[in-house]
VODO-202770 format. One record per residue (C-alpha): x, y, z; residue number from 0; residue in one letter. Coordinates in nm, 2 decimals. Layout:
REM residues N
<node x="X" y="Y" z="Z" nr="NUM" rest="a"/>
...
***
This chain:
REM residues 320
<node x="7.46" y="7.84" z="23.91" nr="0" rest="x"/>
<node x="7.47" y="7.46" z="23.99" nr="1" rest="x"/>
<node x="7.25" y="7.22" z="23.82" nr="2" rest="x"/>
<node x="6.92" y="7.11" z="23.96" nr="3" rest="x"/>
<node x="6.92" y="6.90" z="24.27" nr="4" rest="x"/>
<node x="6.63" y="6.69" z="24.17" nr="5" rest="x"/>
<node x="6.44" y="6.50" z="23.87" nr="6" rest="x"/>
<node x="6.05" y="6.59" z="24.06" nr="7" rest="x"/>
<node x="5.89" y="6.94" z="23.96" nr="8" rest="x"/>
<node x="5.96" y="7.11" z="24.30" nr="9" rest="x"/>
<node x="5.57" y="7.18" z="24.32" nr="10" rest="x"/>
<node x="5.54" y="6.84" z="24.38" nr="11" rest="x"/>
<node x="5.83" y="6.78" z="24.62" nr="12" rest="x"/>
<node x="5.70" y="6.72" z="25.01" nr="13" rest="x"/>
<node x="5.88" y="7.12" z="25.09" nr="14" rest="x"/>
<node x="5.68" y="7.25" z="24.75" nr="15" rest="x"/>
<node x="5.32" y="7.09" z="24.88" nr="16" rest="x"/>
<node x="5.39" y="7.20" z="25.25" nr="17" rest="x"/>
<node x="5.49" y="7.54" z="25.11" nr="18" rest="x"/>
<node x="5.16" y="7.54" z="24.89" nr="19" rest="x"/>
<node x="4.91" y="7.41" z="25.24" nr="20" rest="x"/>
<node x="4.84" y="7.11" z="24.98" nr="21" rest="x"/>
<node x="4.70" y="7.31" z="24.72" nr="22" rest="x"/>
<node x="4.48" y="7.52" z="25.00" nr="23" rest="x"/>
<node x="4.71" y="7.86" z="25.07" nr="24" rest="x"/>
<node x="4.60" y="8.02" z="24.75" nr="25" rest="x"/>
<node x="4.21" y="7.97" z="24.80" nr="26" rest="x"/>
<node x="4.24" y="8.06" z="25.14" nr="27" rest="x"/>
<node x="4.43" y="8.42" z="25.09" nr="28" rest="x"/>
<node x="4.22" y="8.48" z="24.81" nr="29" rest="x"/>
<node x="3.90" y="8.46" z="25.01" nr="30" rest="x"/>
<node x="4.13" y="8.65" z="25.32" nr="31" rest="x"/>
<node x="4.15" y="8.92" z="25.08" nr="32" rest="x"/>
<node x="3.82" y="8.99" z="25.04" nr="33" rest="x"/>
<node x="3.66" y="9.31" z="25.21" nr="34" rest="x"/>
<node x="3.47" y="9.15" z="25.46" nr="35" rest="x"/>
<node x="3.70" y="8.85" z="25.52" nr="36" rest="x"/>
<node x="3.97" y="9.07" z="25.57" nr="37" rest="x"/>
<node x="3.84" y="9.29" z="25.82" nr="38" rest="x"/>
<node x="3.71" y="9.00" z="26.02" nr="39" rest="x"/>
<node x="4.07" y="8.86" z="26.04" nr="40" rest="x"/>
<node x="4.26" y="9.24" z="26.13" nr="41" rest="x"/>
<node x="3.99" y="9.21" z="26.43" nr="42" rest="x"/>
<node x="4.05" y="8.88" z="26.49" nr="43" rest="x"/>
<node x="4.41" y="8.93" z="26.45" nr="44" rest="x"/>
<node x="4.42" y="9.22" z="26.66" nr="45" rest="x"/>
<node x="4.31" y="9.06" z="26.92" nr="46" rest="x"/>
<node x="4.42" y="8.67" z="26.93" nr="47" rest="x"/>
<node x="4.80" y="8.75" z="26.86" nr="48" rest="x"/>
<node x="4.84" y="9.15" z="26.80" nr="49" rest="x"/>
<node x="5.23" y="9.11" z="26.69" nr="50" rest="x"/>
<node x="5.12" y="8.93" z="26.38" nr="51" rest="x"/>
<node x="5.10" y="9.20" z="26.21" nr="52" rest="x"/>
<node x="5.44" y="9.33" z="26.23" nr="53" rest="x"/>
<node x="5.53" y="9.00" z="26.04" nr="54" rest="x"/>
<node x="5.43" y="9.13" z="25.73" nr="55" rest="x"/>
<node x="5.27" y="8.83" z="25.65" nr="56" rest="x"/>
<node x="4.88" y="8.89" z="25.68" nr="57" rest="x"/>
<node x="4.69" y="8.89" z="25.32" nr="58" rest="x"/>
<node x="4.62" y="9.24" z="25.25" nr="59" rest="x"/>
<node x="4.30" y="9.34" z="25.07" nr="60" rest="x"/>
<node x="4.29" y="9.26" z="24.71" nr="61" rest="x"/>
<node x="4.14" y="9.60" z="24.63" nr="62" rest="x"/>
<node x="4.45" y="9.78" z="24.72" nr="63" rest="x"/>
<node x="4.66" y="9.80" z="24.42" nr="64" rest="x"/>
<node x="5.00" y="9.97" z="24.53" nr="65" rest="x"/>
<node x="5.15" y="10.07" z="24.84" nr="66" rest="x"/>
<node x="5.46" y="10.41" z="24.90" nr="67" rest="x"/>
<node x="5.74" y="10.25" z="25.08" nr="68" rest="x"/>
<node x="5.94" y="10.53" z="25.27" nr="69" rest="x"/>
<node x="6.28" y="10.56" z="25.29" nr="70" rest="x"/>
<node x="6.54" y="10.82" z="25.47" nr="71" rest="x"/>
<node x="6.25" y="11.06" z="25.36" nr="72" rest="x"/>
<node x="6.26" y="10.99" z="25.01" nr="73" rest="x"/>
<node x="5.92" y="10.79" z="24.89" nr="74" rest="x"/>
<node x="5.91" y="10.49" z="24.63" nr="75" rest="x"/>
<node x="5.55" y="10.29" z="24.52" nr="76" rest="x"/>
<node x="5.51" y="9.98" z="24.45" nr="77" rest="x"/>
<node x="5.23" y="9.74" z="24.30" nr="78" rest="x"/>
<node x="4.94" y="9.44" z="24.38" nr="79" rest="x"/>
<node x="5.07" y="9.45" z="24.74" nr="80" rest="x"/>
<node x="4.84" y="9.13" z="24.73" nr="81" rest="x"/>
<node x="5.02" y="8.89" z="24.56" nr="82" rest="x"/>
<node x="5.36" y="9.08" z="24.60" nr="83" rest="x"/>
<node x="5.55" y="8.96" z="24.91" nr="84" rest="x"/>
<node x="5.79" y="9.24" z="24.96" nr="85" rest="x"/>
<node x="5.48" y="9.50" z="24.85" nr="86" rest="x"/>
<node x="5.25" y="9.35" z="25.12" nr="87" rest="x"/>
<node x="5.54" y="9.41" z="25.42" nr="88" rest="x"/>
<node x="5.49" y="9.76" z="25.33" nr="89" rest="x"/>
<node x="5.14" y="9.77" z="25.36" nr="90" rest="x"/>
<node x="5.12" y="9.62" z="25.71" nr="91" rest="x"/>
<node x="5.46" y="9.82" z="25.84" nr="92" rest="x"/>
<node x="5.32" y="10.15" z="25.69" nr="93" rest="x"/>
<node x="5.58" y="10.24" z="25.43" nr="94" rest="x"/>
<node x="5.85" y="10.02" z="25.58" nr="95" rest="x"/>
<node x="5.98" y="9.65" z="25.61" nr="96" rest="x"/>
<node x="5.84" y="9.52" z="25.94" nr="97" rest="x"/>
<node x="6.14" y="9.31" z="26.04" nr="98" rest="x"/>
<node x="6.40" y="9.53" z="26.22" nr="99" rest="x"/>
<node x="6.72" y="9.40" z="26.06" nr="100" rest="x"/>
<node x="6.54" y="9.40" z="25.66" nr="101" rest="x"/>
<node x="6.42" y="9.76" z="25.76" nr="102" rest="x"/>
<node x="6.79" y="9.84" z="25.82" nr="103" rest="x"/>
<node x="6.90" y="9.68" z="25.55" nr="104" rest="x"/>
<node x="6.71" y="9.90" z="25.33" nr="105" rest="x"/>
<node x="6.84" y="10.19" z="25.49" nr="106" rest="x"/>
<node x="7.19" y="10.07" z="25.44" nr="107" rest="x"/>
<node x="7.16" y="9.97" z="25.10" nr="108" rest="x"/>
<node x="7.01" y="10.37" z="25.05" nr="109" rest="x"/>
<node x="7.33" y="10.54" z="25.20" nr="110" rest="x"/>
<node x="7.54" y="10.36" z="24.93" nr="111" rest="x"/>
<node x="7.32" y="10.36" z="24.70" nr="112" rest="x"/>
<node x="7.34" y="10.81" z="24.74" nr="113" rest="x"/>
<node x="7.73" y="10.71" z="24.62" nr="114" rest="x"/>
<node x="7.71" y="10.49" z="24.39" nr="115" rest="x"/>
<node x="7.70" y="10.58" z="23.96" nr="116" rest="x"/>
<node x="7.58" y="10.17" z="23.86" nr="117" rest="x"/>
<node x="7.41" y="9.94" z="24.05" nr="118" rest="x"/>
<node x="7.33" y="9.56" z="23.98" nr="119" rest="x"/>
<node x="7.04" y="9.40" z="24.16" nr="120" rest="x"/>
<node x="7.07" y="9.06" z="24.09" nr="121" rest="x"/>
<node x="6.77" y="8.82" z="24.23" nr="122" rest="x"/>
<node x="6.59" y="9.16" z="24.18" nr="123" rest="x"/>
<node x="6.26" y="9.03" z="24.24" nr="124" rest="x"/>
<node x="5.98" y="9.26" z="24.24" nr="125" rest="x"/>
<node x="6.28" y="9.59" z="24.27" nr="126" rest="x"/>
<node x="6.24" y="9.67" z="24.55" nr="127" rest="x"/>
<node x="6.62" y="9.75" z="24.57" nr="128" rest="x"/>
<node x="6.60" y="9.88" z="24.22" nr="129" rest="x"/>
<node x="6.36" y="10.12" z="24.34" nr="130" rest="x"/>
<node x="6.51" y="10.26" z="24.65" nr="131" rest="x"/>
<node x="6.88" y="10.33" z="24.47" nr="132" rest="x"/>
<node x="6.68" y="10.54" z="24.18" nr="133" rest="x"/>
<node x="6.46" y="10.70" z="24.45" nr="134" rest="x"/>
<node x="6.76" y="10.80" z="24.66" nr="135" rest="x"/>
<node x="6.99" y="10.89" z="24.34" nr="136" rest="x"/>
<node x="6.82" y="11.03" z="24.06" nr="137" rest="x"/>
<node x="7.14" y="10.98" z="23.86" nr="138" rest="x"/>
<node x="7.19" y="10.63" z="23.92" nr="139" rest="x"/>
<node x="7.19" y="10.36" z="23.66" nr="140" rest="x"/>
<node x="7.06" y="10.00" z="23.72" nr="141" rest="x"/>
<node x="7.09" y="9.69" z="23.54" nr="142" rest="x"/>
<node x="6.84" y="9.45" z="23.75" nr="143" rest="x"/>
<node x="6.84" y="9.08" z="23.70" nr="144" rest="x"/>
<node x="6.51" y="8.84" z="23.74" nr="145" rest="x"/>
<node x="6.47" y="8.46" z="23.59" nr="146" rest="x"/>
<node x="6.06" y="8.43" z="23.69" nr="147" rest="x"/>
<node x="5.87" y="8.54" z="23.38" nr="148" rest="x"/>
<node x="5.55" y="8.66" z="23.61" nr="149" rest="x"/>
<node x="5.81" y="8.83" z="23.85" nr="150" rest="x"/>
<node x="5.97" y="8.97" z="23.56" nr="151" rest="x"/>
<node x="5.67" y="9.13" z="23.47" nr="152" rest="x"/>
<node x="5.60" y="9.28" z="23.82" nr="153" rest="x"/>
<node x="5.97" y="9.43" z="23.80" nr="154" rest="x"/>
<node x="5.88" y="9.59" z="23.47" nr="155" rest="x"/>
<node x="5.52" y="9.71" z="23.59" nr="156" rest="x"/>
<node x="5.73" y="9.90" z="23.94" nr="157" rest="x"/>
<node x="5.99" y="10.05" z="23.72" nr="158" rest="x"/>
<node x="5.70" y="10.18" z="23.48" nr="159" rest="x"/>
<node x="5.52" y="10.32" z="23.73" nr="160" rest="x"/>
<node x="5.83" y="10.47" z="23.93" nr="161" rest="x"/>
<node x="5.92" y="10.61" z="23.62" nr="162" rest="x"/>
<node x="6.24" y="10.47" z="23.60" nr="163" rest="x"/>
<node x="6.27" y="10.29" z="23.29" nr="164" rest="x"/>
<node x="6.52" y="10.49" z="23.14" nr="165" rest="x"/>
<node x="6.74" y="10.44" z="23.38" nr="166" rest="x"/>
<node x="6.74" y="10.08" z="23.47" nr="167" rest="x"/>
<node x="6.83" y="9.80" z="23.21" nr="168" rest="x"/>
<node x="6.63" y="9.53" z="23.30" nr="169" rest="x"/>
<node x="6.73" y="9.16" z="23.21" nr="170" rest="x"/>
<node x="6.58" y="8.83" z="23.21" nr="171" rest="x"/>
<node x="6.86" y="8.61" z="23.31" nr="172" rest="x"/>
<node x="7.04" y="8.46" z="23.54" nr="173" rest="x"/>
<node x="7.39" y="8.55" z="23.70" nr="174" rest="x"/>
<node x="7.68" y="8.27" z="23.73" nr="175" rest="x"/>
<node x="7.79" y="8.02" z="23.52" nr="176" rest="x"/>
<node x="7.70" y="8.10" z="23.19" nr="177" rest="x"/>
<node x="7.76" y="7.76" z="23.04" nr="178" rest="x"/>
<node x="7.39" y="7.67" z="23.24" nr="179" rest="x"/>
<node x="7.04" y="7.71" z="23.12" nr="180" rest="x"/>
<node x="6.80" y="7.68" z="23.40" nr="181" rest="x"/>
<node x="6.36" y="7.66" z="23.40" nr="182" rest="x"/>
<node x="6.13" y="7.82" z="23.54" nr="183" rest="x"/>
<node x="5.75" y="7.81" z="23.51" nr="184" rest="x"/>
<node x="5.51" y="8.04" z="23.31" nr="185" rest="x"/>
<node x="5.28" y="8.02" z="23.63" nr="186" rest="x"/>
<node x="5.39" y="7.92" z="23.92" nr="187" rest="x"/>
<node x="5.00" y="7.86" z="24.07" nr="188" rest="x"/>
<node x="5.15" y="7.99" z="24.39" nr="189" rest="x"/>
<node x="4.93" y="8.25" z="24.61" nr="190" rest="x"/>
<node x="5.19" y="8.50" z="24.60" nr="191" rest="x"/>
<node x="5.47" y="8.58" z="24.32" nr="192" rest="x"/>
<node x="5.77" y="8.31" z="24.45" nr="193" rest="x"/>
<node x="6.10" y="8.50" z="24.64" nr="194" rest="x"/>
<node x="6.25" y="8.17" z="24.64" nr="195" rest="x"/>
<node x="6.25" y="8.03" z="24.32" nr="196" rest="x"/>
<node x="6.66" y="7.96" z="24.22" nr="197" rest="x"/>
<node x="6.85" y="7.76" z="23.94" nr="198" rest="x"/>
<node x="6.85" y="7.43" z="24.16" nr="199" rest="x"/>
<node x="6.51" y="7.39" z="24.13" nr="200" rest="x"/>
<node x="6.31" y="7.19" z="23.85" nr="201" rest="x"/>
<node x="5.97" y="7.26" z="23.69" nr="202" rest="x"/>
<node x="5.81" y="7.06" z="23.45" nr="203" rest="x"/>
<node x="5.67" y="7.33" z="23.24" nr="204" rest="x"/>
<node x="5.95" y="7.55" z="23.31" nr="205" rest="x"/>
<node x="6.08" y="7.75" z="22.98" nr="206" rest="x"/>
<node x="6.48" y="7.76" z="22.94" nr="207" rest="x"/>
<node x="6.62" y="8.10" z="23.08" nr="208" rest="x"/>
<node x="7.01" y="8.20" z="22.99" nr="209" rest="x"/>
<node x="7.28" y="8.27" z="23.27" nr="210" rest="x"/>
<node x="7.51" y="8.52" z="23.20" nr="211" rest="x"/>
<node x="7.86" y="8.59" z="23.37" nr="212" rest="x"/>
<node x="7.92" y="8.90" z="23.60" nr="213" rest="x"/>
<node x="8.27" y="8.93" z="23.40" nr="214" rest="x"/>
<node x="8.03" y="9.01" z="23.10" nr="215" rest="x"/>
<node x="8.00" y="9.34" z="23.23" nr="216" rest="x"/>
<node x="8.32" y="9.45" z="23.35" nr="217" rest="x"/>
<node x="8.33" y="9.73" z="23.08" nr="218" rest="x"/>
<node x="8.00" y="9.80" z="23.12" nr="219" rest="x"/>
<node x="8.12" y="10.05" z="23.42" nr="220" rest="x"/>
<node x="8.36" y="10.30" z="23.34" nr="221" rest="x"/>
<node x="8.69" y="10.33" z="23.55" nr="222" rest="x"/>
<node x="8.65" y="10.50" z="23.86" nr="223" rest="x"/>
<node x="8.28" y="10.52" z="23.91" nr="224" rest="x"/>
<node x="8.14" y="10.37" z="24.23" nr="225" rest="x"/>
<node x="7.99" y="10.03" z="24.22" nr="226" rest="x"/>
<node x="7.69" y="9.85" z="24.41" nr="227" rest="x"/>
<node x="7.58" y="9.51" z="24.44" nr="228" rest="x"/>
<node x="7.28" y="9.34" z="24.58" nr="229" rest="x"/>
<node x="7.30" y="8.96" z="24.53" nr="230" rest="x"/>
<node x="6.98" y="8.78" z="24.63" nr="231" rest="x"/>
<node x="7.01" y="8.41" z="24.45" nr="232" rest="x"/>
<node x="6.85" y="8.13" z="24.71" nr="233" rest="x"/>
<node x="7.26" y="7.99" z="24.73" nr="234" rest="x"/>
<node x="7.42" y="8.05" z="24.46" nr="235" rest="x"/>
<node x="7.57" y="8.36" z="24.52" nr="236" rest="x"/>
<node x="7.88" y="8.16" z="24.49" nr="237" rest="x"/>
<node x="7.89" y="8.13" z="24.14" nr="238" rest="x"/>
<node x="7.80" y="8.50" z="24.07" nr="239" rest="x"/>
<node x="8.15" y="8.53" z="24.23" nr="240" rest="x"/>
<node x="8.32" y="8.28" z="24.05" nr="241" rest="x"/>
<node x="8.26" y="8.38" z="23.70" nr="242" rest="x"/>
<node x="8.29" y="8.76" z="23.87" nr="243" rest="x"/>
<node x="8.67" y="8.74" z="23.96" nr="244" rest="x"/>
<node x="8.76" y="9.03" z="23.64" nr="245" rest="x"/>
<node x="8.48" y="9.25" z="23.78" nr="246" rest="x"/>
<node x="8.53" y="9.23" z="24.15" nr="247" rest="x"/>
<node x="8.89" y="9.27" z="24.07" nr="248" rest="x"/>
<node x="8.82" y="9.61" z="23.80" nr="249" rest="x"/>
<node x="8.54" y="9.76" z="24.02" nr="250" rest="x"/>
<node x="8.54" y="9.62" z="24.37" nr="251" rest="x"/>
<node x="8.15" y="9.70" z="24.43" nr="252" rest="x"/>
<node x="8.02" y="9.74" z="24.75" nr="253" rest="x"/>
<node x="7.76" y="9.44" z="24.79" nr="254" rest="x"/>
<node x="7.43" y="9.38" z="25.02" nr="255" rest="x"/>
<node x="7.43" y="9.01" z="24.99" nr="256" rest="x"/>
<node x="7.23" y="8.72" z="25.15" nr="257" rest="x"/>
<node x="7.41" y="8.40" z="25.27" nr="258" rest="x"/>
<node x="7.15" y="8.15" z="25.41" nr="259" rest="x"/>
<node x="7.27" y="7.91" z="25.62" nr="260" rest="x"/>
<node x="7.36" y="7.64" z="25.42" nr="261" rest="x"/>
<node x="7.56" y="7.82" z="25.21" nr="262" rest="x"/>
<node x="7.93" y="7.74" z="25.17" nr="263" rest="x"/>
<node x="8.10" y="8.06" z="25.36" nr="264" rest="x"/>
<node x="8.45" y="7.92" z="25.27" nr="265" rest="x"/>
<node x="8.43" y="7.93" z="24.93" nr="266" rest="x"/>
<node x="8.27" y="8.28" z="24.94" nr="267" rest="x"/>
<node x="8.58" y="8.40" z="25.16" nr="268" rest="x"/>
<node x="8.83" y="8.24" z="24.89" nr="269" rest="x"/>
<node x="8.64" y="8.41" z="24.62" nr="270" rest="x"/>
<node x="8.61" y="8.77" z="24.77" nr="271" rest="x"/>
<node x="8.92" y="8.83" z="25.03" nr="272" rest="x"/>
<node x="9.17" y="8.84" z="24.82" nr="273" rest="x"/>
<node x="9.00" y="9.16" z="24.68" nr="274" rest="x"/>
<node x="9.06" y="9.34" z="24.99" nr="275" rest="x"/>
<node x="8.68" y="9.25" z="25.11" nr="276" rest="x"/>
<node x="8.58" y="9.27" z="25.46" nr="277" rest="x"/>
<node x="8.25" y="9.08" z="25.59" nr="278" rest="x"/>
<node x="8.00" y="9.29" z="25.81" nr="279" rest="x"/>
<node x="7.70" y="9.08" z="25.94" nr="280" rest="x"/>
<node x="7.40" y="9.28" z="25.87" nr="281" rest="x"/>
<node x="7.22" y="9.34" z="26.24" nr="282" rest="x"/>
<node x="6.88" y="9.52" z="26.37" nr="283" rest="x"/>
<node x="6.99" y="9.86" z="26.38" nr="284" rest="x"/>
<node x="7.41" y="9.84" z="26.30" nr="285" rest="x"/>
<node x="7.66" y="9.64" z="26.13" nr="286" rest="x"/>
<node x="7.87" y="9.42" z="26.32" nr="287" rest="x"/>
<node x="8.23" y="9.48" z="26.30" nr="288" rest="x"/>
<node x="8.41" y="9.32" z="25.99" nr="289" rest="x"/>
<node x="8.48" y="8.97" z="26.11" nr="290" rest="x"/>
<node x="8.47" y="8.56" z="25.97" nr="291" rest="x"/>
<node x="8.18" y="8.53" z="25.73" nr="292" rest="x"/>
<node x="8.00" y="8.27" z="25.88" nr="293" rest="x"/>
<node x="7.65" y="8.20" z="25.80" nr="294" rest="x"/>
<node x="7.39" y="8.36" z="26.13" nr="295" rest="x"/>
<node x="7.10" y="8.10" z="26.20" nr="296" rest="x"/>
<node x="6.90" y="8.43" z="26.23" nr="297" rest="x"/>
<node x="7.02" y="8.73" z="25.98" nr="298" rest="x"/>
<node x="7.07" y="8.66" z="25.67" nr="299" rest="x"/>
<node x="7.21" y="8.98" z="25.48" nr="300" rest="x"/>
<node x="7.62" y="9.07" z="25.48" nr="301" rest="x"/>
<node x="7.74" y="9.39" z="25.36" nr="302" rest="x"/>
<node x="8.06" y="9.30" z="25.16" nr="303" rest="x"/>
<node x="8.31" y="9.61" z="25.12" nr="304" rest="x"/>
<node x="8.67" y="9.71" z="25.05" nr="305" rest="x"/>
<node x="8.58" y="10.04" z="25.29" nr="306" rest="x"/>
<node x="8.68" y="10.03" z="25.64" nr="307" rest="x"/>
<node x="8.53" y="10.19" z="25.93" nr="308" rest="x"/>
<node x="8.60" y="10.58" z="25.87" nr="309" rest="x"/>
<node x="8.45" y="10.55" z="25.54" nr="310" rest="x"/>
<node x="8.15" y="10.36" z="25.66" nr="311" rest="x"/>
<node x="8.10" y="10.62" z="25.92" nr="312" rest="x"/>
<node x="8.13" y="10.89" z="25.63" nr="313" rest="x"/>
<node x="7.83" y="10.73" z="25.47" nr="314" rest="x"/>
<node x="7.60" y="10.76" z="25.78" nr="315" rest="x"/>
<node x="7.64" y="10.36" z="25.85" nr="316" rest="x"/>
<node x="7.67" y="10.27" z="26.18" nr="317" rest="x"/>
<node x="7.86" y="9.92" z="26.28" nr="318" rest="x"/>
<node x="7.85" y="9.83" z="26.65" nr="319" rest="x"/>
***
């Protein structure tokens, strides 16, 4: 994970105050959540711009305090859809993520998930990942990877109340470089928990966090035993690869990855082709055939994989 980009608390930065309304997002979604308040915007809503509620991005009343996401008929909860981001597109798409291509994405993720003995769910956020693999395979084991203390708690809280603590190992670190130590902040003040938060971001109250290497837990999987990978890191899924090389090389996971577009597609290509990966752009309802990673202005999520088409098919994925 690279260094941070800038001396200024990124709160304070003109992206962190625009982020923030000035200071005003968090007051105004706290009073949206309110009963009343709330039902005045879903009418308001309902009728000004109907399709805003397939965003996922309405508050959702704060007296609701979990939500059952759904998933190739296997169910999954999670908590406080109010100040959880990925919680609250549940609420509003009943169960599911609103957005066509993160719905699918899901549902991919599931199918190898089913296959899968170990799974690593690094940028794990709030689990959601961590918590469709163990819903879909009762006999999976996680290791799930967060760096924002209050996040961190909300992954813990989930897996409690999924009942899946003893099978996921969860860990409060980063993944890359592990000669780095990166901040982040106790609070973060923000009016939902932060999705976005990486290692190239400063804090001024931010607590030191450890990085560890991928290559750290090459024997952690034993020979033979199908391997997954979600990589969600803000751009710097680079150097989870880099200091990876031993365990992409042992294990060759599959891997649901983003790549936003300023990321540096070369240097992923150099770092996973020569492991016999293929690059499949992540699409509304398919995969697109294996093809140049290059970074898509609109869809964010590649599935990274040494399978070819057959197998894919095998699964129940569909590429177009």
């Amino acid at each position: 994970m690279g260094q941070p980009a800038t001396e200024t608390d990124y709160r304070a930065t003109d992206v962190g105050r625009r982020r923030s309304w000035y200071g005003t997002k968090k007051h105004v979604k706290r009073v949206l959540g309110w009963r009343l308040p709330n039902l005045a915007m879903r009418g308001a809503v309902g009728i000004a711009a109907p399709g805003l509620r397939q965003t996922g991005r309405l508050p959702v009343p704060a007296a609701i305090e979990e939500v059952t996401g759904h998933v190739d008929g296997v169910d999954y909860v999670m908590l406080r859809p109010a100040r959880c981001v990925v919680a609250k597109e549940l609420y509003w798409g009943g169960g599911r993520r609103p957005q066509p291509a993160d719905d699918f994405a899901v549902r991919l993720f599931a199918a190898a998930a089913r296959q899968a003995g170990v799974m690593f769910d690094i940028g794990a956020y709030t689990g959601l990942f961590t918590l469709v693999g163990t819903a879909v395979n009762k006999d999976l084991r996680v290791h799930a990877f967060e760096i924002v203390p209050e996040v961190y708690h909300a992954l813990f809280d989930n897996c409690v109340r999924n009942r899946v603590l003893n099978r996921t190992t969860l860990h409060h670190v980063g993944v890359g470089d592990p000669g780095v130590t990166i901040g982040m902040p106790i609070r973060s003040g923000d009016s939902a928990l932060p999705c976005f938060y990486s290692s190239e971001l400063r804090f001024d109250d931010g607590v030191p966090v450890g990085v560890v290497a991928l290559d750290e837990f090459v024997d952690t999987v034993a020979p033979g035993t199908r391997t997954l990978l979600k990589v969600d890191v803000e751009g710097t899924e680079a150097e989870v690869f880099e200091h990876g090389r031993e365990f992409l090389a042992r294990h060759r996971p599959d891997i649901l990855c983003e790549v936003l577009p300023q990321a540096d597609a070369e240097r992923l290509r150099a770092l996973l082709e020569p492991h016999g990966y293929r690059f499949h752009l992540v699409g509304e309802r398919a995969l697109a055939p294996a093809g140049p990673l290059a970074p898509h202005p609109r869809f964010r999520d590649w599935f990274f994989t040494t399978r070819d088409g057959g197998e894919l098919a095998r699964m129940g994925v569909p590429v177009a």
